[in-house]
C-alpha positions as CSV (number, residue, x, y, z in Angstrom):
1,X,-10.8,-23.8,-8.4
2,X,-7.2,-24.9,-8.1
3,X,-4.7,-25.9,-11.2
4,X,-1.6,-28.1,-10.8
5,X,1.7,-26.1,-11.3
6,X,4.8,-27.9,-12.3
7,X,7.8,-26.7,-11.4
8,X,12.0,-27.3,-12.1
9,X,14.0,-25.6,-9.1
10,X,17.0,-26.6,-7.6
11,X,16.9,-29.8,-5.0
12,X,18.5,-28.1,-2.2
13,X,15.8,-24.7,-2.6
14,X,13.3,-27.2,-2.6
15,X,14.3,-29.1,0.5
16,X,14.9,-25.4,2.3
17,X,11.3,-24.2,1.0
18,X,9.8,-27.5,2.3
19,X,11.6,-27.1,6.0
20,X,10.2,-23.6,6.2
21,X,7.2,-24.5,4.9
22,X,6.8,-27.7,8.0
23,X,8.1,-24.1,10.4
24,X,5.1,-22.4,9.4
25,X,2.5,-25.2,9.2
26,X,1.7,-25.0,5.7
27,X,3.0,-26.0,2.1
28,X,5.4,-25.3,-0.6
29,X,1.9,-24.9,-2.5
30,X,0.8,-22.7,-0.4
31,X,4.2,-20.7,0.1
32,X,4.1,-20.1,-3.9
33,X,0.4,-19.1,-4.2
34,X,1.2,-16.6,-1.6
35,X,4.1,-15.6,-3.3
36,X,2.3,-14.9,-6.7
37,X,-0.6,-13.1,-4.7
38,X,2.1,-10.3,-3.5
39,X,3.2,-9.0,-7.5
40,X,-0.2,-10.1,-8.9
41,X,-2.3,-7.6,-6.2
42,X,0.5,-5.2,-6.3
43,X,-1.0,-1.9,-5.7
44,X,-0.2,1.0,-8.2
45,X,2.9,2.8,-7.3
46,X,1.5,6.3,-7.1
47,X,3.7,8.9,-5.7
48,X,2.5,11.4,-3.2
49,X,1.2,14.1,-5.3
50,X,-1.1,11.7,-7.4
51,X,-2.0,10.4,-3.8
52,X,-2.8,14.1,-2.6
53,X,-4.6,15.4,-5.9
54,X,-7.2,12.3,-5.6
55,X,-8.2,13.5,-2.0
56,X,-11.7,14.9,-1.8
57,X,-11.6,18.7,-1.4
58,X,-12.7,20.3,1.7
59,X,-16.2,22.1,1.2
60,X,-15.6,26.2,2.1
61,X,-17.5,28.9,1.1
62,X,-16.8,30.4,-1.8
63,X,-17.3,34.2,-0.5
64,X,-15.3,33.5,2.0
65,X,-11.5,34.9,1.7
66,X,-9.1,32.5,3.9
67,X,-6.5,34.3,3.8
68,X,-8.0,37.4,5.1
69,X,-9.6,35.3,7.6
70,X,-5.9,33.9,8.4
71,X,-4.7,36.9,9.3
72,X,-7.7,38.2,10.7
73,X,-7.2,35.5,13.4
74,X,-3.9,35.6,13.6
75,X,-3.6,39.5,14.2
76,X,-3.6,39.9,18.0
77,X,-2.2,36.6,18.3
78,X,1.1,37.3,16.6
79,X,0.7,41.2,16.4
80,X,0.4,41.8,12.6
């Protein structure tokens, strides 16, 4: 369901929004609906290490040493 807005901005903003508005077939409406949509749906801001700690870990087994296994692989490739 859609609500009536009003708003006061400056003539010559409005007569700008309206042109680019016609530009891109649609309406000064629709231009601030859009507008509100972007900060409202804002995803979180989440930096990378909150972004990598809510990755799934990988399933290993747990007898299994990787870093012996590392090098074991590694040995005759790089010679250690």
């Amino acid at each position: 369901m859609k609500a009536k807005l009003n708003l006061t901005i400056d003539e010559q903003l409005l007569a700008q929004a309206k042109a680019y508005a016609a530009k891109k077939h649609s309406s000064v409406s629709e231009l601030v609906e859009n507008y509100f949509r972007t900060f409202v749906n804002k995803r979180s801001n989440k930096g990378i290490i909150e972004l990598i700690e809510g990755l799934p870990r990988p399933e290993t087994p747990e007898q299994e040493d990787l870093r012996k296994r590392y090098f074991e692989d590694n040995a005759t490739k790089h010679g250690f």
